[in-house]
gemmi code that builds the backbone of each chain (N, CA, C; Angstrom):
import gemmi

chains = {
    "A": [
        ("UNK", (0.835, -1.186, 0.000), (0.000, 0.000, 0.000), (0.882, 1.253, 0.000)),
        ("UNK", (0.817, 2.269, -0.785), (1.485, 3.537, -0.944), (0.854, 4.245, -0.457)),
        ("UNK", (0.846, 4.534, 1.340), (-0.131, 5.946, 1.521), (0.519, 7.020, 1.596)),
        ("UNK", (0.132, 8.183, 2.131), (1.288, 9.338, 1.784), (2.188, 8.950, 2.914)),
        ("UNK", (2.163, 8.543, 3.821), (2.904, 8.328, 5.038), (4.364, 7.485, 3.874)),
        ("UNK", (4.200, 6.753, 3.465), (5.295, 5.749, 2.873), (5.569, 6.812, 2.055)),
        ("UNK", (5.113, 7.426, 0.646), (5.309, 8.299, -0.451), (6.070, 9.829, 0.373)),
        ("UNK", (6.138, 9.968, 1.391), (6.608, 11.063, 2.287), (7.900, 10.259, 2.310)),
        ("UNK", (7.825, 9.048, 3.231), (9.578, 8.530, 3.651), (10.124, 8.566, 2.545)),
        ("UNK", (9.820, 7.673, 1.546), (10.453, 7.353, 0.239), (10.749, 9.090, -0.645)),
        ("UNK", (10.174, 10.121, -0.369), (10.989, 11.498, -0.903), (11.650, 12.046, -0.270)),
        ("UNK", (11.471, 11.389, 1.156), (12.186, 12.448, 1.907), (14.004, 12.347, 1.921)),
        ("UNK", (14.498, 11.083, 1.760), (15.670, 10.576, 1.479), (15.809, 10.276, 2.837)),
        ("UNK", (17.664, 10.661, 3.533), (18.167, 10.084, 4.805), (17.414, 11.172, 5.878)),
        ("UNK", (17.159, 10.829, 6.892), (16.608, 11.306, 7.832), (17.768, 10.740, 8.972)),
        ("UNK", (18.238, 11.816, 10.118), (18.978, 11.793, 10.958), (18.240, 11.276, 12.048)),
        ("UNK", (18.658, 9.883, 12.639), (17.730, 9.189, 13.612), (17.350, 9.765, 15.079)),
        ("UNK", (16.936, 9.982, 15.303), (16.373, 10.448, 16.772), (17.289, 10.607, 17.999)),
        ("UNK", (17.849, 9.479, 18.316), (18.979, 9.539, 19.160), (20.639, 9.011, 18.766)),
        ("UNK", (20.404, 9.920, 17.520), (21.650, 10.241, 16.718), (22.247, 11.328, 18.015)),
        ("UNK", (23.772, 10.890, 18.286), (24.347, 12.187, 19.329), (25.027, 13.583, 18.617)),
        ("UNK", (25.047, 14.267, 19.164), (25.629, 15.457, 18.838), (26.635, 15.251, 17.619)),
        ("UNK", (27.310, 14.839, 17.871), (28.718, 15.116, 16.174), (27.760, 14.694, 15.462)),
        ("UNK", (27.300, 13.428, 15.156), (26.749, 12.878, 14.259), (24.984, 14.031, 13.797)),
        ("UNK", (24.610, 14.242, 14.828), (23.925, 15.618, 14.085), (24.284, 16.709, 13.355)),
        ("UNK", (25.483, 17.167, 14.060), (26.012, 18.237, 13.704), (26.677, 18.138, 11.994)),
        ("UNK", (26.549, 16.546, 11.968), (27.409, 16.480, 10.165), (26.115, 16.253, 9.403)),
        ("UNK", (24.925, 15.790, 9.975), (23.579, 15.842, 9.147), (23.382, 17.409, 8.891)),
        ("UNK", (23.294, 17.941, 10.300), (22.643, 19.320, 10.046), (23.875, 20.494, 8.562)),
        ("UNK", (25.271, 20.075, 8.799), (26.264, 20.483, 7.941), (25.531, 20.145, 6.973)),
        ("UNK", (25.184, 18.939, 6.135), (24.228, 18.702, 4.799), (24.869, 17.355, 4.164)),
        ("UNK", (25.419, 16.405, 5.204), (26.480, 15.488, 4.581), (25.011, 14.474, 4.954)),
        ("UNK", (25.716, 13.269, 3.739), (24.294, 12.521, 3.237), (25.385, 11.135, 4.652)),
        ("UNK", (24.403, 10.975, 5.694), (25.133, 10.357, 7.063), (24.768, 8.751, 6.286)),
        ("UNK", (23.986, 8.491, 5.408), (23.696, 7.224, 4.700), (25.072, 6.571, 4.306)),
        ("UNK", (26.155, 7.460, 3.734), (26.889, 7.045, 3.209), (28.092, 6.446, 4.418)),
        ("UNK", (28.104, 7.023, 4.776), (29.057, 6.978, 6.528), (28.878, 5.576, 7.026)),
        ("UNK", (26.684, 5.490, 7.188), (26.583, 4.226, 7.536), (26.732, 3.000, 6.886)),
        ("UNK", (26.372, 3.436, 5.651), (27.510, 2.347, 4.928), (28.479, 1.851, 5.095)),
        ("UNK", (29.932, 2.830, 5.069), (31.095, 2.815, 4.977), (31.426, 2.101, 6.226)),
        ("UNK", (30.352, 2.527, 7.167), (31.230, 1.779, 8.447), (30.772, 0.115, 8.787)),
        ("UNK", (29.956, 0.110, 7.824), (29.489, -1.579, 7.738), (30.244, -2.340, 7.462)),
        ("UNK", (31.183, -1.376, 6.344), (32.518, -2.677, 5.490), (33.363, -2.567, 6.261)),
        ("UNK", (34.575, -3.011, 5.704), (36.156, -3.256, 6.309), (36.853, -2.488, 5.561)),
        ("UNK", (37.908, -1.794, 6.034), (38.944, -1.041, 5.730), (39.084, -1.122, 4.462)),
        ("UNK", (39.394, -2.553, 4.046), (40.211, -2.804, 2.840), (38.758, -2.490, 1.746)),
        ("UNK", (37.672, -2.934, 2.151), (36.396, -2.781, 1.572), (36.327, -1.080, 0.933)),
        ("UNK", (36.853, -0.341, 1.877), (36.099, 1.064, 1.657), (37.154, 1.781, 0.968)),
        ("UNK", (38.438, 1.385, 1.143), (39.240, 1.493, 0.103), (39.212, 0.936, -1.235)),
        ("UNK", (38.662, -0.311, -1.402), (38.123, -0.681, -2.782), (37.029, 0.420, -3.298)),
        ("UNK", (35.975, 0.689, -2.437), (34.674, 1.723, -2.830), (35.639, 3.258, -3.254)),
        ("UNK", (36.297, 3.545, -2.790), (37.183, 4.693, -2.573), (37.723, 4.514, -4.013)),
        ("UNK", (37.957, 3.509, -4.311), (38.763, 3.805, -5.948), (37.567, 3.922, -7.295)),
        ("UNK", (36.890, 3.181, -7.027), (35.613, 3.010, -7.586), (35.413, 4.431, -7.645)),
        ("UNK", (35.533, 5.359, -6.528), (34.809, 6.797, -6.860), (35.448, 7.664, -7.202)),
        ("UNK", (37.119, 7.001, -7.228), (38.194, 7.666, -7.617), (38.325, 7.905, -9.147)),
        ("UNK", (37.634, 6.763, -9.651), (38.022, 6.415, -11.299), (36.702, 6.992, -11.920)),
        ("UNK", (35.670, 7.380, -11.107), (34.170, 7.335, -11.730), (34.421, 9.170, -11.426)),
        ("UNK", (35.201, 10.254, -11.054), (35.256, 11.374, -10.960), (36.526, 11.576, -11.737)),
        ("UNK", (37.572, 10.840, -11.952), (38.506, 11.382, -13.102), (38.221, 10.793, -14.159)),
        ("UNK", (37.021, 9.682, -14.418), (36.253, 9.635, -15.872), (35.720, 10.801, -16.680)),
        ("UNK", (34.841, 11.432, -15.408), (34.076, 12.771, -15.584), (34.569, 13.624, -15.823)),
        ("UNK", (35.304, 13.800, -15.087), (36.774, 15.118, -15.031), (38.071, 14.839, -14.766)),
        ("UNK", (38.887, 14.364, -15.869), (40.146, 14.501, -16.541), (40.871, 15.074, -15.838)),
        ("UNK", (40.615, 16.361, -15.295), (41.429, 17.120, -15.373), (41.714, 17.564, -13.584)),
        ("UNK", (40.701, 16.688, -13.037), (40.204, 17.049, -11.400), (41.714, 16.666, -10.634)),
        ("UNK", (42.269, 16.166, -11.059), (43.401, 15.536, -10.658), (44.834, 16.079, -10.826)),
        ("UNK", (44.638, 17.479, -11.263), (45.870, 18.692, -11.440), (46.155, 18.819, -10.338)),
        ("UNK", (47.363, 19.308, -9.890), (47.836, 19.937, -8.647), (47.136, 21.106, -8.154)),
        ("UNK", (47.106, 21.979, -9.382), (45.859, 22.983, -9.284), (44.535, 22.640, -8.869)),
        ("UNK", (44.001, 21.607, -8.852), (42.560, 21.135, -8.628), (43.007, 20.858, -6.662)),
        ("UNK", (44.161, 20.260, -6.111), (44.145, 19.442, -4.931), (43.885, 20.624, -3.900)),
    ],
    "B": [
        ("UNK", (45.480, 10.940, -15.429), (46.792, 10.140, -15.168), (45.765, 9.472, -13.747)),
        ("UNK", (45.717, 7.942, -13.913), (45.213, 7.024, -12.755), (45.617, 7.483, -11.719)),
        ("UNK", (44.980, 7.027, -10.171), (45.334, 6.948, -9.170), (44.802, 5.388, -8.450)),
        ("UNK", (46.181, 4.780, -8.173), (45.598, 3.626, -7.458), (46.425, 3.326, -6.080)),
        ("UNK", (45.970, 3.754, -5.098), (46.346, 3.845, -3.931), (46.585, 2.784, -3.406)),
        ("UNK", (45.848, 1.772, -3.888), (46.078, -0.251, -3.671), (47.375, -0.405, -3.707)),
        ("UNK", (47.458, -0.471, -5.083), (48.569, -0.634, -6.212), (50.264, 0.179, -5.143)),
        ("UNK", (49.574, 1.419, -4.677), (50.848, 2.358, -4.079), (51.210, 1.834, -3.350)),
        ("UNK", (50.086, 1.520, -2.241), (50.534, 1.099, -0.952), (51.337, -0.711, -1.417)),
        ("UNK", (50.841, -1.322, -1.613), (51.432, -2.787, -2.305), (52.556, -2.765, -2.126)),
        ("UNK", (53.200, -1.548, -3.061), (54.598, -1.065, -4.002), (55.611, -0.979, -2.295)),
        ("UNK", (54.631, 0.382, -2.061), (55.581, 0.440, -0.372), (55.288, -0.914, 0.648)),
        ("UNK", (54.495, -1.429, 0.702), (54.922, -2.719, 1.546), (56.026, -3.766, 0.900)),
        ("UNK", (55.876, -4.157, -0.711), (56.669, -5.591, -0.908), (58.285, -4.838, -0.959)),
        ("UNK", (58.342, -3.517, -0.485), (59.979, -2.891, -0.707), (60.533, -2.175, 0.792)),
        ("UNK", (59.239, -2.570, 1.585), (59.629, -3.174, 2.575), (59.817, -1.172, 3.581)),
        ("UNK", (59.310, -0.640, 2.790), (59.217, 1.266, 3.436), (58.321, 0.951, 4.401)),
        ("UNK", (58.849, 1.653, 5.392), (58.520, 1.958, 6.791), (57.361, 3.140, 6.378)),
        ("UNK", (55.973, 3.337, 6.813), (55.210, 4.404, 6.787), (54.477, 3.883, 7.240)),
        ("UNK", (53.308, 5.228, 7.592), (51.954, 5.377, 8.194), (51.120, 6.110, 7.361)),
        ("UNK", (49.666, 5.518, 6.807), (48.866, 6.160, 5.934), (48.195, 7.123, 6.697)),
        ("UNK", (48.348, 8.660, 6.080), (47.723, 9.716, 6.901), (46.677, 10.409, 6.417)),
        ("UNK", (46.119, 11.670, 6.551), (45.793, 12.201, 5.153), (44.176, 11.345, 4.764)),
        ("UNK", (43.705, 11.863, 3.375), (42.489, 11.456, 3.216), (41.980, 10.033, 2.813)),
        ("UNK", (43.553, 9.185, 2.248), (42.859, 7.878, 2.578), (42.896, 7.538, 3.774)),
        ("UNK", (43.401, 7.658, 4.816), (43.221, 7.144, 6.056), (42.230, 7.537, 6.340)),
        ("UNK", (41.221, 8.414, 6.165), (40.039, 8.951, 6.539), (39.000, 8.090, 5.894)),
        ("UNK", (39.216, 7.617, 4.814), (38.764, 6.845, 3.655), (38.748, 5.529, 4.610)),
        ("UNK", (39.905, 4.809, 4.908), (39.903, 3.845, 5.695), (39.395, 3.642, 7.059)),
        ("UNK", (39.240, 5.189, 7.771), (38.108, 4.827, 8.914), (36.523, 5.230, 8.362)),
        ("UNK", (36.350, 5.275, 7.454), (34.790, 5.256, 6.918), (34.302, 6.908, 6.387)),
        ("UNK", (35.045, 7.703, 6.155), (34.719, 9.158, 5.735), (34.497, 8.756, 3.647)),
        ("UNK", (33.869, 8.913, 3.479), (33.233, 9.130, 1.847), (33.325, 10.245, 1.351)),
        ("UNK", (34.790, 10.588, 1.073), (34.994, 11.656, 0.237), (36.189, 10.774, -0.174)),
        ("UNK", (36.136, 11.573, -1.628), (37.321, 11.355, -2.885), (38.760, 11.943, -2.268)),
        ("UNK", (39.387, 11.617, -2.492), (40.853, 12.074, -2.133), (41.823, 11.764, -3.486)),
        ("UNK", (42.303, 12.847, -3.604), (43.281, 12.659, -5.176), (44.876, 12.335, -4.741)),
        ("UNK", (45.329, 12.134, -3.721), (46.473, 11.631, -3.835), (46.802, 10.786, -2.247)),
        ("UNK", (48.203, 10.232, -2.214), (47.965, 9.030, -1.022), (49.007, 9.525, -0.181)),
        ("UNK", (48.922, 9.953, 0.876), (49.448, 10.744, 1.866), (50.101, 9.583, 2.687)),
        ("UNK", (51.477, 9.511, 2.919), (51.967, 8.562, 4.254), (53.268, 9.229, 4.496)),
        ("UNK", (53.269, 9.202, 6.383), (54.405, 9.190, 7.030), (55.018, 8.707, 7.066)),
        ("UNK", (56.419, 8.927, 7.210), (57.508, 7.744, 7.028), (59.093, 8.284, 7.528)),
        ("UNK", (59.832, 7.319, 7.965), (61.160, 8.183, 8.376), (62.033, 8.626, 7.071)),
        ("UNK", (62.592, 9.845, 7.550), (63.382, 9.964, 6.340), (64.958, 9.570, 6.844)),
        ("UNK", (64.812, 8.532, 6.816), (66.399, 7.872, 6.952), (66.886, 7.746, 5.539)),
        ("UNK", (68.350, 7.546, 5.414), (68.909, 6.918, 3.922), (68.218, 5.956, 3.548)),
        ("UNK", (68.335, 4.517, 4.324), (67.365, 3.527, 3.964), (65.992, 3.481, 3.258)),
        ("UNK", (65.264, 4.439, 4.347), (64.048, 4.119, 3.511), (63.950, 5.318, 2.697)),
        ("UNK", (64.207, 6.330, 2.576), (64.260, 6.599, 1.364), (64.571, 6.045, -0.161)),
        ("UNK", (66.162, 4.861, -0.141), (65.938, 4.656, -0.552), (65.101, 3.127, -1.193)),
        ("UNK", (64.142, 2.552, -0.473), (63.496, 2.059, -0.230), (62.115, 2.288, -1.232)),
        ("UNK", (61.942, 3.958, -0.880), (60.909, 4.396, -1.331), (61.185, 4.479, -3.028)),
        ("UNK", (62.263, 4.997, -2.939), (62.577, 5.006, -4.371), (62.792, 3.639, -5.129)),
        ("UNK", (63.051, 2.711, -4.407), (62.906, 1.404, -5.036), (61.570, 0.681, -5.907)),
        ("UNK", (61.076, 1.400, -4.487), (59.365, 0.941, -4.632), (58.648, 1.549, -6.191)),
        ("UNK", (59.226, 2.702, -6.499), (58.255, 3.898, -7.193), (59.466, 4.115, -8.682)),
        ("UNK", (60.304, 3.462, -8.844), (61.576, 3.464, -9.815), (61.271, 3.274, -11.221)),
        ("UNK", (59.991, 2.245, -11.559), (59.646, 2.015, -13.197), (58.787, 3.024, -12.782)),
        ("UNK", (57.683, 3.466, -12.317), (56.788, 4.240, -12.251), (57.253, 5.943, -12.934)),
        ("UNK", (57.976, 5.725, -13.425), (58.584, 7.641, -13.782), (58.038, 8.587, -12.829)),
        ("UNK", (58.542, 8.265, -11.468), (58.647, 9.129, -10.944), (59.339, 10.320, -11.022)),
        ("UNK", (58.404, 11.543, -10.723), (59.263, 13.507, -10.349), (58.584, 13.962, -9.150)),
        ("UNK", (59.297, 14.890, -9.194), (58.665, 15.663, -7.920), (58.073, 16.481, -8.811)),
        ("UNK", (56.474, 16.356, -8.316), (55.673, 16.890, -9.105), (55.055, 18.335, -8.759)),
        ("UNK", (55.856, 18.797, -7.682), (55.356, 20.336, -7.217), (57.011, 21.598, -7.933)),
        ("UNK", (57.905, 21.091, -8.193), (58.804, 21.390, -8.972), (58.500, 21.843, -10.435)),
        ("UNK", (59.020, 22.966, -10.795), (58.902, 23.702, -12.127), (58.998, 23.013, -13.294)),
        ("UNK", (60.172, 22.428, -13.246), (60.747, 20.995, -14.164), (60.331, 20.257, -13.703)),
        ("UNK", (59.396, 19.737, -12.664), (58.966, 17.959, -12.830), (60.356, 17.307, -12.776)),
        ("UNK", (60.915, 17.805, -11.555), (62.465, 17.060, -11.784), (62.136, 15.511, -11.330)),
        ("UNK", (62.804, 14.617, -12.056), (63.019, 13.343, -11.643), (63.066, 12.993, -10.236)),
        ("UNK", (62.479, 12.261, -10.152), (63.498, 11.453, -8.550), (64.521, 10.425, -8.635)),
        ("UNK", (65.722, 11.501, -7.767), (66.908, 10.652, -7.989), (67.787, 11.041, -7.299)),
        ("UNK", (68.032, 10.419, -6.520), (69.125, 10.442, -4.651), (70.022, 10.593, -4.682)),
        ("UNK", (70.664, 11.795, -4.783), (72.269, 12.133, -4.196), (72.012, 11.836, -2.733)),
        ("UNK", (73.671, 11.784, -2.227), (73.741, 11.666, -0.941), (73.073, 12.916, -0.033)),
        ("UNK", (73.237, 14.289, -0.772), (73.139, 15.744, -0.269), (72.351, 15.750, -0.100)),
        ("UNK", (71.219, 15.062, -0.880), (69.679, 15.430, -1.055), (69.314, 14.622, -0.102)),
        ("UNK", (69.184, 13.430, 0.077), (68.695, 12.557, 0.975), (69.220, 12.962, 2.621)),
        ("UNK", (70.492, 13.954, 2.935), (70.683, 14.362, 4.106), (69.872, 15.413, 4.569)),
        ("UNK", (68.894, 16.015, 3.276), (68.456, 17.705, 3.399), (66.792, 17.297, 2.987)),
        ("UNK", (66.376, 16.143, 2.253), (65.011, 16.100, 2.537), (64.319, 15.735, 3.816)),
        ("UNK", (62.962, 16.895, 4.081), (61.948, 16.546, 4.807), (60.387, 16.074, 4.142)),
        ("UNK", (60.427, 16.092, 2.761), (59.370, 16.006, 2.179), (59.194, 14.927, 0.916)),
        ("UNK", (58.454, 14.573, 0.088), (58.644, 13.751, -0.679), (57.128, 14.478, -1.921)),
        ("UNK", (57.371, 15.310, -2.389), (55.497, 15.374, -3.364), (56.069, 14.694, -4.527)),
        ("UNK", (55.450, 13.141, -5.017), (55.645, 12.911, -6.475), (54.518, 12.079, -6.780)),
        ("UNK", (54.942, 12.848, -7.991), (53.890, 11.756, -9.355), (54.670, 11.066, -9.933)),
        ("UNK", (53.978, 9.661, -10.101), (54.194, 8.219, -10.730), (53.146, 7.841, -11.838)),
        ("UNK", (53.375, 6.665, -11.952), (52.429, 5.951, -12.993), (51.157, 5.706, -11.926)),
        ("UNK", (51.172, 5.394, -11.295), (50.493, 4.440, -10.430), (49.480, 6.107, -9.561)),
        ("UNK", (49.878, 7.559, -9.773), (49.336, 8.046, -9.259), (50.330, 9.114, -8.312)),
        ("UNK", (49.405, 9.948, -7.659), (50.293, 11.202, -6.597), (50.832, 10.189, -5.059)),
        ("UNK", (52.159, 10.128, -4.894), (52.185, 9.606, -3.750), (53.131, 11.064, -2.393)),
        ("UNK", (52.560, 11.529, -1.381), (53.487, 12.069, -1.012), (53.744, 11.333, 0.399)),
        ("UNK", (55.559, 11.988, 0.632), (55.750, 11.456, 2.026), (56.317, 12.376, 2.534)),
        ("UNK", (55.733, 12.157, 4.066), (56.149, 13.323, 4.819), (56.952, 13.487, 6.401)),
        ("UNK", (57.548, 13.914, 6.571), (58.401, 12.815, 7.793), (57.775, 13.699, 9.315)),
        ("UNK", (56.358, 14.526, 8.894), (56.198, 15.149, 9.760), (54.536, 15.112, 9.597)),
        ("UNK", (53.924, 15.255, 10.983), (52.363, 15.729, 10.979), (51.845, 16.644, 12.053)),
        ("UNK", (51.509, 17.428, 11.320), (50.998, 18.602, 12.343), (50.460, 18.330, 13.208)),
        ("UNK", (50.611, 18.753, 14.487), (49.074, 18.489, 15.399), (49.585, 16.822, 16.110)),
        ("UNK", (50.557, 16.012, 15.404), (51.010, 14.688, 15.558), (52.414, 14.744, 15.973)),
        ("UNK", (53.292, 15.188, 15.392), (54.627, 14.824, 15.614), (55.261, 14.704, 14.412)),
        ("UNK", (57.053, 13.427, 14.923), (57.228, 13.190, 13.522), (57.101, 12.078, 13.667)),
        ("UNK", (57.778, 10.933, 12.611), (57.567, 10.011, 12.406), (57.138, 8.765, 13.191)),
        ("UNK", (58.056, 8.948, 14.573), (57.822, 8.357, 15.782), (56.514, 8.298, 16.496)),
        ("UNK", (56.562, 10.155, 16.758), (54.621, 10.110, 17.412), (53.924, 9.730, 16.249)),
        ("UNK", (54.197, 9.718, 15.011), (53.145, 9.355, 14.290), (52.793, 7.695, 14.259)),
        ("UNK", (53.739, 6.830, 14.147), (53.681, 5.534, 14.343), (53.378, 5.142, 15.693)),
        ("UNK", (53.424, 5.774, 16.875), (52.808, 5.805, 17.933), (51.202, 6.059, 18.210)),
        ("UNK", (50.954, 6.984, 17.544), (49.523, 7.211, 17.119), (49.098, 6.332, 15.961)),
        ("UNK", (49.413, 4.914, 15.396), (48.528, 4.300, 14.260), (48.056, 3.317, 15.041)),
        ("UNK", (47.445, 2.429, 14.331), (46.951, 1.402, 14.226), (47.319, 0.556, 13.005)),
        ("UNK", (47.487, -1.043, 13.375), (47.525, -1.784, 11.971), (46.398, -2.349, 11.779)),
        ("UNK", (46.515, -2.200, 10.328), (45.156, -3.355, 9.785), (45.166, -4.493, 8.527)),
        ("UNK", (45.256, -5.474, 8.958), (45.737, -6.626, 7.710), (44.581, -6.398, 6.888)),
        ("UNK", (45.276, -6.246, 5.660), (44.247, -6.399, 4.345), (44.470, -7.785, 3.496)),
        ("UNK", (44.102, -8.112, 2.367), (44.679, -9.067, 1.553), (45.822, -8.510, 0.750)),
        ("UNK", (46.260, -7.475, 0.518), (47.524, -7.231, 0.095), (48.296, -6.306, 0.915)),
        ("UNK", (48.327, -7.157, 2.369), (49.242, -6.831, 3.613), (49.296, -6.096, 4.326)),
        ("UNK", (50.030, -6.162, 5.536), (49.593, -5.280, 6.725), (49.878, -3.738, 6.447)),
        ("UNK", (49.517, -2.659, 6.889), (49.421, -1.233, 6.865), (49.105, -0.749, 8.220)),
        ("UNK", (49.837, 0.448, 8.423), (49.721, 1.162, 9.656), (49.010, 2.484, 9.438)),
        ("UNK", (48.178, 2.722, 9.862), (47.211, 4.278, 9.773), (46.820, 4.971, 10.562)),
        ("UNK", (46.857, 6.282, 10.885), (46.547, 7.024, 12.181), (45.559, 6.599, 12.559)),
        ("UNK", (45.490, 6.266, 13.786), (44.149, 6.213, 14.313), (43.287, 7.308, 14.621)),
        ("UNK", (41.903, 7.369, 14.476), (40.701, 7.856, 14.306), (41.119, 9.333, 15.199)),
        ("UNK", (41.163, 9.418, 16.694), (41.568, 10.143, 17.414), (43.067, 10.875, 16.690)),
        ("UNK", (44.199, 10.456, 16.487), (45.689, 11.054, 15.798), (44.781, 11.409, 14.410)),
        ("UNK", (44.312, 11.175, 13.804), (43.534, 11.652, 12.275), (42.832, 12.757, 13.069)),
        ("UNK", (42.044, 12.591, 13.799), (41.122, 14.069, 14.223), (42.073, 15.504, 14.112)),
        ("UNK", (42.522, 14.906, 15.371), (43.819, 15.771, 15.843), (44.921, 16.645, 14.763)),
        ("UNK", (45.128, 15.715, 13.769), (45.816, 16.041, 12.780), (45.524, 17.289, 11.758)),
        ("UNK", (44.153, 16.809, 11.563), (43.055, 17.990, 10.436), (42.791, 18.914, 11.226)),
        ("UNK", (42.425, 19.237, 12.868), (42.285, 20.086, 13.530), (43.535, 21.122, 13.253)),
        ("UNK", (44.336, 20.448, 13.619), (46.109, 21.099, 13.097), (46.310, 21.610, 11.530)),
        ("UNK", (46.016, 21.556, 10.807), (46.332, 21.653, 9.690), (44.946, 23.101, 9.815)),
        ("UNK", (43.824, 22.739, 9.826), (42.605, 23.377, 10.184), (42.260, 24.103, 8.696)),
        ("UNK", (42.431, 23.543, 7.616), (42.083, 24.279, 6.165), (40.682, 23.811, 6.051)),
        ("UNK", (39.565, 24.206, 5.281), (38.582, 24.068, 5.552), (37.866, 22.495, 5.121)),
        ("UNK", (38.738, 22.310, 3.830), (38.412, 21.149, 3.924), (38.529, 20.039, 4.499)),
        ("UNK", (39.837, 20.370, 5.819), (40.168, 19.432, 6.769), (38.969, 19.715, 7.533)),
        ("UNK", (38.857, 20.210, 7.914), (37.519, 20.347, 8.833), (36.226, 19.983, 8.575)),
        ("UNK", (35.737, 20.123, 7.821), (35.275, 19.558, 6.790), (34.972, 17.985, 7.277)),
        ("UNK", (36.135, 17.389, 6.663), (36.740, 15.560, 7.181), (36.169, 16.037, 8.531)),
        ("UNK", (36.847, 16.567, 9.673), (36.487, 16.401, 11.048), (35.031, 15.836, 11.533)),
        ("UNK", (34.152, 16.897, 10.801), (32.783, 16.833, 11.307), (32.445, 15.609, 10.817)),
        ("UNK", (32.717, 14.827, 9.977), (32.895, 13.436, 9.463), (33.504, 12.091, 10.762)),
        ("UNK", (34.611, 12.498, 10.830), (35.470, 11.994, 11.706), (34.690, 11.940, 13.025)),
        ("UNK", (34.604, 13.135, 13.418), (33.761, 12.884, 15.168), (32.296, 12.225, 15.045)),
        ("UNK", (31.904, 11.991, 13.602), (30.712, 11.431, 13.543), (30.582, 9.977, 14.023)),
        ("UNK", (31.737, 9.290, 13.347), (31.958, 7.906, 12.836), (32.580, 7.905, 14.498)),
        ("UNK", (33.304, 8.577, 14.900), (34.331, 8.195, 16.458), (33.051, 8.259, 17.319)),
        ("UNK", (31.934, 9.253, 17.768), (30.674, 8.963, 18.267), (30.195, 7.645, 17.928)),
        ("UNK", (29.700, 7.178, 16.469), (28.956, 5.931, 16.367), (30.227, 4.936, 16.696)),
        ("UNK", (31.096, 4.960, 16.719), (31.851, 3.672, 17.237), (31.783, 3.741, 18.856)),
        ("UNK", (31.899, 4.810, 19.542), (31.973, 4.661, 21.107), (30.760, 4.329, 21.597)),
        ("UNK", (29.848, 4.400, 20.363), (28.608, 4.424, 21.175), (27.985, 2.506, 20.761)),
        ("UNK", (28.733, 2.515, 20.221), (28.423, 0.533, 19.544), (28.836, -0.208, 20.261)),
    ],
}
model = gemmi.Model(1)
for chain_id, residues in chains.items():
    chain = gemmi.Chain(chain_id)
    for i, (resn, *xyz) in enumerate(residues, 1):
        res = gemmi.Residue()
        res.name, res.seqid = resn, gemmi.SeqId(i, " ")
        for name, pos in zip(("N", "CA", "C"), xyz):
            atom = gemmi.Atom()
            atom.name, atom.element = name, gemmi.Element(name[0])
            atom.pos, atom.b_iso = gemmi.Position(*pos), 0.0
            res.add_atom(atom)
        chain.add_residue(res)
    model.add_chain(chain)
structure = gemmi.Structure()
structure.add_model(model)
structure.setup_entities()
């Protein structure tokens, strides 16, 4: 069933959980998507360094050029 | 020009360089999701591992890539008594080394402040979460800070697990 209650969660995207503590608010309220974080901290090191290249190669696909000294 | 930080770090373990991953893959490695364009590690600057490092990074056409000329890397005795820094580009990507960290120390407090973590292509030492805070606080450019509010996020959800 799609009532607006579900059609609300599903637009609303990540929502900062309730007794989320202070830092971890403070990087929602900054505008950082905390979804990704909770991800990241699900895997293993070596894991998020694999994801890490993945986003490494998928932004100097896009932009060539992001990777100048001038760009760092 | 690629960046494969795998591939880097690999290079400096099978040649046997003494370092500590600092900087934004280590941030990467405690769970922060931002891109980082080059691979930051501490390391002593002794003769040895210097040249060590240069062993590691030798087919790679390495230069020092913050240099006018893109000068090569290539070890006189003079030079290796008078470097504190290392910025180069390789094949494999930007690797720099630095025998110092703000907010950390040098090489010593910095390897004092890591942690190891076995991967499948071998053990690595990386600031720990707290020495990474500390570090970007020190440096304090905005995009280090930036990382921070990241950092105290992930150091909250771990103390609190």
């Amino acid at each position: 069933m799609l009532d607006e209650a579900l059609i609300e969660q599903l637009n609303r995207g990540y929502v900062c959980p309730p007794d989320a503590g202070p830092a971890w608010r403070a990087a929602c309220d900054y505008g950082f998507d905390m979804s990704l974080v909770e991800d990241a901290l699900t895997q293993t090191p070596e894991q998020r360094l694999e994801e890490h290249q993945r986003a490494l190669d998928r932004a100097l696909m896009l932009n060539p050029n992001i990777n100048s000294d001038a760009a760092e | 020009m690629p960046q494969s930080d795998k591939a880097l770090l690999t290079r400096l373990n099978e040649h046997g360089v003494e370092f500590v991953i600092i900087g934004g893959v280590c941030g990467v490695l405690h769970g922060v999701p931002l891109v980082t364009f080059d691979l930051d590690v501490c390391c002593p600057f002794s003769p040895g591992n210097l040249r060590r490092i240069e062993a590691a990074v030798k087919d790679l056409h390495p230069y020092h890539r913050l240099t006018p000329g893109k000068l090569p890397l290539e070890f006189s005795d003079n030079l290796v008594a008078r470097l504190k820094n290392l910025y180069l580009q390789t094949d494999l990507g930007k690797l720099d080394c630095l025998s110092e960290v703000k907010g950390i120390g040098d090489y010593h407090d910095v390897f004092n402040s890591s942690e190891l973590h076995n991967t499948s292509h071998g053990k690595f030492h990386m600031l720990s979460l707290d020495a990474l805070i500390a570090a970007k606080e020190a440096v304090g450019r905005a995009r280090d800070l930036t990382a921070v509010k990241l950092l105290r996020a992930i150091k909250e959800r771990k103390e609190g697990s």
